[in-house]
N, C-alpha and C positions, 0 to 999 in steps of 0.2 A: 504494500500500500504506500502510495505517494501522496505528501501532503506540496498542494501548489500554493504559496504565499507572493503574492501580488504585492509588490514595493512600486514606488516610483523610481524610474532609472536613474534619479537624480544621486539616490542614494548609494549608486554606483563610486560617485567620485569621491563622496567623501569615507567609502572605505576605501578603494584607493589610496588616498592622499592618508590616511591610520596607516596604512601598510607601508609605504614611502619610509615613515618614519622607523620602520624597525630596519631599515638598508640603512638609512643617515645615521644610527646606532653603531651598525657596524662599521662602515666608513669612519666614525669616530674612531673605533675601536681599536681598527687597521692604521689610523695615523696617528697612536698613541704610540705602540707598536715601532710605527717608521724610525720616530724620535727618541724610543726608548735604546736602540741601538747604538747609534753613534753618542748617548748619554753616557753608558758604560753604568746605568744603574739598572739590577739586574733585580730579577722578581726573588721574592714578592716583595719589596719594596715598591712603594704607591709614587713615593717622589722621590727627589733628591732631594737632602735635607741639608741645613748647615754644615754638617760634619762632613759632607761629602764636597760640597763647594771650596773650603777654607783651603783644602787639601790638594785641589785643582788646577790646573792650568788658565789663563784666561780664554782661552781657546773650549777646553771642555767647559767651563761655567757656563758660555755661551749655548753650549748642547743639552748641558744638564737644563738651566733655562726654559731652553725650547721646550724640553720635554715635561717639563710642569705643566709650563702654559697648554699644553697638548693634551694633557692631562687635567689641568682645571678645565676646558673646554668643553671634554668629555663629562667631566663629573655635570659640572651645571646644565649638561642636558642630559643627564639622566636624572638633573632634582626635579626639571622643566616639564618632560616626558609624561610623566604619571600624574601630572593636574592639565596638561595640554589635551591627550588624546581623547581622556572621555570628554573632555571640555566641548574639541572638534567632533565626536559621535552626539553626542547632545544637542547641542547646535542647529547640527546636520540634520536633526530629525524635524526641524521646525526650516529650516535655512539651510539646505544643501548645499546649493552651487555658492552663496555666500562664504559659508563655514570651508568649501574647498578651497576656496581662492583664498580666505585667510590662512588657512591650512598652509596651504604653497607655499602664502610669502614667512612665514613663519618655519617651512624647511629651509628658504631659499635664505633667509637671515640666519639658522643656524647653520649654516653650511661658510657662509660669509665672515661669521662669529668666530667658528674654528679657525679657518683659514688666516685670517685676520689677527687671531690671537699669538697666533704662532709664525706671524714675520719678526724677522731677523731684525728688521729694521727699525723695531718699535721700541723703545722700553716701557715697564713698566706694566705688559700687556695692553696696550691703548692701542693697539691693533684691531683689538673686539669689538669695538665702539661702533665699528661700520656694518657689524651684525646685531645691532641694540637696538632695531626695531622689531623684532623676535616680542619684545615685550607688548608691544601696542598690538603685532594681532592675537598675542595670548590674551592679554587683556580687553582687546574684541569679543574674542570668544568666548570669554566670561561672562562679558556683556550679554551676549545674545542666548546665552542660558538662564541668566537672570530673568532676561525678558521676556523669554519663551515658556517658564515658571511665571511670572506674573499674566502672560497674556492666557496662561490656562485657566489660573484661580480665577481671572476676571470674564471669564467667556460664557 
């Protein structure tokens, strides 16, 4: 026996755009990874820490560095992750194509974020700053959970 449930196609894209995010997870994962190499800090260690820096070349601080920032990148989307995606399936049941396109630009900023974080050429991590809209369509989509809870009770 087959049960046929009738969705709008809409709802197509905003799982999609849910599923995206467990590749952007990985991609994290794999340029934590990249950076964790030429660091010369080896698992299970999470970072470099003082002791490891003091001890360093200015050469490797620069890698160790890198490889925080690669790593704080990572970590802050996976704090982001688990109040984003029900946020964007929530949404999405009121506001699909909305909620995917904020969806997007909320991959396309964490993508920018990482990236960003982890130029050479920054200090301080102010590299990330250019994936800091990440927040405005998290906070979209807040938004529109909110609303989508108040447009029920009031209907």
């Amino acid at each position: 026996m087959s049960v046929n449930i009738s969705v709008p196609q809409e709802y197509g894209y905003v799982l999609l755009t849910a599923a995206s995010t467990f590749f952007v997870g990985f991609w994290h994962a794999g340029r934590v990874g990249v950076f964790r190499k030429p660091s010369g800090i080896m698992y299970p260690k999470q970072y470099a820490e003082n002791s490891d820096m003091s001890a360093a070349t200015p050469e490797q601080k620069k890698k160790m560095y890198l490889f925080n920032c690669a790593q704080r990148a990572h970590g802050n989307f996976l704090e982001n992750a688990p109040s984003f995606i029900p946020a964007l399936l929530v949404a999405g049941l009121r506001y699909p194509v909305a909620s995917s396109i904020m969806g997007v630009g909320w991959i396309l900023s964490r993508i920018a974020y990482a990236i960003g974080y982890t130029r050479a050429d920054r200090d301080d991590g102010k590299g990330r700053l250019v994936g800091a809209p990440f927040w405005l369509f998290q906070i979209g989509l807040y938004g529109m959970v909110g609303w989508s809870g108040f447009k029920m009770l009031s209907a």
